[in-house]
N, C-alpha and C positions, 0 to 999 in steps of 0.2 A: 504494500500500500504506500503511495508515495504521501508528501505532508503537508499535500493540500487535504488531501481526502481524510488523510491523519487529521487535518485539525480541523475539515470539518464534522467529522464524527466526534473528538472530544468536544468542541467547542458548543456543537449541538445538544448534547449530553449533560454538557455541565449548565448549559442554560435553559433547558425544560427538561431533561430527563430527571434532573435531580431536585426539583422540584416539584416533580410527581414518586419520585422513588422514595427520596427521604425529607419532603417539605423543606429544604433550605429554596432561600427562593435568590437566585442568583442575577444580576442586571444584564443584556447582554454586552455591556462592554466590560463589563468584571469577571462574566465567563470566557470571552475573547482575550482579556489579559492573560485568564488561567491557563486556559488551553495553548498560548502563544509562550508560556512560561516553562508548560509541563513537555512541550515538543521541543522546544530548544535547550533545555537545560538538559535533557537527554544526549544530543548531538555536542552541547558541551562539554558535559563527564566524560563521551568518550576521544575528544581533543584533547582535552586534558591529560585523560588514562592513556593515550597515543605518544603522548610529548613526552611522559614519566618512562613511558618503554623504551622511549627513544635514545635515552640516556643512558650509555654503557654501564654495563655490570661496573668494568673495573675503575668507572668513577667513583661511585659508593663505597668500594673495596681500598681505594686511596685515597678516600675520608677516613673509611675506616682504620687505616693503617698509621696516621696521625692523631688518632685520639680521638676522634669525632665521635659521638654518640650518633646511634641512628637519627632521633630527633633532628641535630646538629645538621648532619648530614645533607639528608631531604631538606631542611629549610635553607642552608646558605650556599648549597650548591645545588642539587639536585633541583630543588622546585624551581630556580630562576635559571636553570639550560631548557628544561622543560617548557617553561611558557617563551622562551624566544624561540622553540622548534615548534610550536605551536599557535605562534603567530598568522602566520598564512590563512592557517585554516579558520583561527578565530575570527580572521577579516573575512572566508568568504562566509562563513555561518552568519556574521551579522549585515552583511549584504542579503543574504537570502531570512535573516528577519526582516528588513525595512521592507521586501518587495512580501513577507509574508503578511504582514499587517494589511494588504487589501484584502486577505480571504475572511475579517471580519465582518466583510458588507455579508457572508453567508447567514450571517443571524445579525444581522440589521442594526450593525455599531456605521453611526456616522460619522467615517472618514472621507478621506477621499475620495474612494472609487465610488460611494453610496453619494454623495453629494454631484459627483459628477453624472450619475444617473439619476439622480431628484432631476437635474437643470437639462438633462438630456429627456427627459420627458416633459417640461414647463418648456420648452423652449426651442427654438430651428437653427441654433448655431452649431451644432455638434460639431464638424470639424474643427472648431477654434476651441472648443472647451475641451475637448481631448487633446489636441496638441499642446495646449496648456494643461494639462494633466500630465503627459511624457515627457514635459520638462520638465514639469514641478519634479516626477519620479528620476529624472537623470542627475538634475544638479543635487538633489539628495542622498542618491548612491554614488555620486561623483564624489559628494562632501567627504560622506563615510570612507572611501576608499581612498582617498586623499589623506586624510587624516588617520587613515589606519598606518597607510604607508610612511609617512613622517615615523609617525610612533616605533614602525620596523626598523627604517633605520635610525633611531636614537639609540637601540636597544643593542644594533648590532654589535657581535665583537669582532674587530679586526682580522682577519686572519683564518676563523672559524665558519661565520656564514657569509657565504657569500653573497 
C-alpha cells in the first residue's frame, strides 16, 4: 500500500472510525495531523535505524577501547555520524511530507488543495488558480530543499562525505 492510500485509511479512521469505535471525537485536521504524524514518524525511525547501521562496528569498538561507556559512545560519536549519513534521506522524507499535506483535503482539512477546489468550483479562472497553486507548491519545496541543503553542508566533515 503506498502513503497516500496509507494515510488515507489512517486519517479516515482516526477521524470517524474512532469516533464510532470508541467515542473520542477527533477534528478533521487533528486526525490529519495524527495520521501525517503516525506515517512519517515511521519512515523516520527507520532513517534513523539506517544511519545507526551505517556506522561501523569498529567505530563503537574504538570508543570502546578508550574508555567510553556505551552511553558515551552512541551519544558523542555514534548518534552524530549517524544523523549526517542520514541527512539525505531526512531531506527527501520531508519533501515528501510538504507534498503529503495535500492528501488532507481527503477528509476535508482546509488547505491548499481544498481551497483551490472551493475557488475552482465559485469561479472560471482555473488555469490561473492552479498555476498559482504549483508555485505556491515549488517555491515551498524549493525552500525546504534549499535549506535542507545548506544544513548538509554545514554538517559536512571534510574528507569523509563527500
Amino acid at each position: 500500500m503506498n502513503g497516500e492510500r496509507r494515510f488515507a485509511a489512517i486519517g479516515g479512521w482516526l477521524c470517524f472510525g474512532l469516533s464510532v469505535a470508541l467515542g473520542i471525537k477527533l477534528s478533521p485536521f487533528g486526525a490529519s495531523v495524527l495520521a501525517i504524524a503516525l506515517l512519517h514518524s515511521a519512515y523516520m525511525s527507520e532513517i534513523f535505524r539506517a544511519g545507526i547501521e551505517a556506522v561501523p562496528r569498529t567505530t563503537i569498538e574504538a570508543a570502546e577501547s578508550l574508555w567510553f561507556s556505551r552511553w558515551q559512545a552512541y551519544r558523542q560519536i555514534v548518534l552524530p555520524l549517524a544523523f549526517r549519513v542520514s541527512l539525505p534521506a531526512l531531506n527527501n522524507n520531508l519533501v515528501n511530507l510538504v507534498k503529503t499535506t495535500t492528501l488532507a483535503y481527503a477528509i476535508a482539512v482546509p488547505e491548499m488543495l481544498y481551497v483551490s477546489s472551493q475557488i475552482w468550483s465559485d469561479e472560471l479562472n482555473v488555469p490561473v488558480m492552479m498555476n498559482v497553486l504549483l508555485l505556491c507548491y515549488f517555491l515551498l519545496v524549493g525552500l525546504v530543499v534549499w535549506l535542507m541543503t545548506v544544513w548538509e553542508h554545514k554538517m559536512r566533515v571534510p574528507g569523509v562525505c563527500t
